[in-house]
C-alpha positions in Angstrom: 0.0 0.0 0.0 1.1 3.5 -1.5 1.8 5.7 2.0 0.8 9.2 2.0 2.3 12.1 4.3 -0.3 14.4 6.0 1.0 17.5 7.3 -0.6 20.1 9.7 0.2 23.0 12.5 -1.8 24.1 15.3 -0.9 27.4 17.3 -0.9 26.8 21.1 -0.5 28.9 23.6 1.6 27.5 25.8 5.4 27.2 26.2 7.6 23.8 24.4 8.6 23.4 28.2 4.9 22.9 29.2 3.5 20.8 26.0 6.7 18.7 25.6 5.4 16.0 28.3 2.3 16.2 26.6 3.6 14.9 23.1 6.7 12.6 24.9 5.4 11.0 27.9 2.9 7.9 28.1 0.5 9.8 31.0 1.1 12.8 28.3 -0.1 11.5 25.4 -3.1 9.4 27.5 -5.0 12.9 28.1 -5.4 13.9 24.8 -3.7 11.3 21.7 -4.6 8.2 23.0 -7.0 6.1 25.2 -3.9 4.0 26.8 -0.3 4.5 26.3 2.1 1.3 27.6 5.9 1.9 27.9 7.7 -1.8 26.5 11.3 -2.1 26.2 13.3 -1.1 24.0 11.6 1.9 23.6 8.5 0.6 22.3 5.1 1.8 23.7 2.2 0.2 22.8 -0.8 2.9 21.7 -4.5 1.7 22.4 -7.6 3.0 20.3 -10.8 1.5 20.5 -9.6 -1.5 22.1 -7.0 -2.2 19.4 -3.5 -2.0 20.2 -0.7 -0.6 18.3 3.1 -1.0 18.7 5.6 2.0 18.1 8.9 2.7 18.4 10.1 5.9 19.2 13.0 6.2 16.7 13.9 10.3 18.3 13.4 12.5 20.8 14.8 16.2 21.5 14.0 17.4 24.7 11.5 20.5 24.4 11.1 19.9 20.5 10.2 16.9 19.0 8.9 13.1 19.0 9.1 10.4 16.4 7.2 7.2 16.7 7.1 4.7 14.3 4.4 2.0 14.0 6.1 -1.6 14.1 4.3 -4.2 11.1 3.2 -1.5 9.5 4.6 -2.0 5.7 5.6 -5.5 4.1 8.9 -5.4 4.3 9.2 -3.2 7.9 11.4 0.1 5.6 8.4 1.8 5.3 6.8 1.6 8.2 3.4 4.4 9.4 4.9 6.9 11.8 3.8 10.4 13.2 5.9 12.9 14.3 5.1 16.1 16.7 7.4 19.2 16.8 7.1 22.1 18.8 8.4 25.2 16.4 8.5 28.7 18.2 7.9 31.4 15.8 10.8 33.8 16.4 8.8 37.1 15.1 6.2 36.3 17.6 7.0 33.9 20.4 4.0 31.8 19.4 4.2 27.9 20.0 3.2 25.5 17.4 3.1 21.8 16.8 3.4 20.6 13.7 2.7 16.9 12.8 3.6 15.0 10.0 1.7 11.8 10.1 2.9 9.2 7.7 0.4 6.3 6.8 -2.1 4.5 4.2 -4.7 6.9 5.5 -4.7 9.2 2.2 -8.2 10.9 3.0 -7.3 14.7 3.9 -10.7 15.5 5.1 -10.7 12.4 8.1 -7.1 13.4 8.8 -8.4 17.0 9.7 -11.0 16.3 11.4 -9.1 13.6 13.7 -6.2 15.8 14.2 -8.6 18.5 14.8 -10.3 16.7 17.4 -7.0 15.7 19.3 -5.8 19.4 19.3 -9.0 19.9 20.8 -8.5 18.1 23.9 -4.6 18.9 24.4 -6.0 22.6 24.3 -8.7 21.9 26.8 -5.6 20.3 29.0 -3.0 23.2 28.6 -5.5 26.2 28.5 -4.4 27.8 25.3 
């Protein structure tokens, strides 16, 4: 299956050093990304949604500016595997926060990507106040 890369940016007012446990931790990522969120060795965690459980690796992390998880058993021969990536970009002009997300998978409708994206922004922003 062809993969497509969906990227997006969502304005948050909040600092990197406030969202970054948010988009790196497993209790992080439970409030808004993801019903459960199990850390396995190796750095593996093991994402739930509804009920189904998905295994990712997180391949890199900088402190205060970015995640990269990639989905294990995701392509035939495991090179091109789904993965989504969150990065926290501070506008220098304007001090404003953003996360960008590239989110790499057979999903290639741009209109259910928004709208889940959407609804995850949602709820982060309900957590952090911004």
């Amino acid at each position: 299956m062809e993969k497509y890369k969906f990227v997006t940016e969502f304005e948050l007012r909040s600092s990197p050093k406030v969202l970054f446990p948010y988009i790196s931790t497993p209790s992080g990522l439970e409030q808004w990304y993801a019903e459960k969120v199990t850390v396995l060795p190796d750095h593996r965690y093991d994402f739930q949604w509804d009920g189904d459980s998905h295994i990712a690796r997180q391949t890199s992390l900088r402190v205060n500016k970015a995640v990269k998880f990639e989905f294990e058993n995701t392509s035939e021969d495991d090179l091109d595997n789904d993965h989504v990536e969150l990065k926290l970009e501070v506008s220098e002009l304007t001090q404003t926060t953003f996360l960008r997300i590239v989110d790499y998978s057979g999903n290639r409708d741009e209109a259910e990507l928004d709208s889940l994206w959407d609804g995850f922004i949602v709820n982060l922003r309900e957590i952090v106040g911004s």
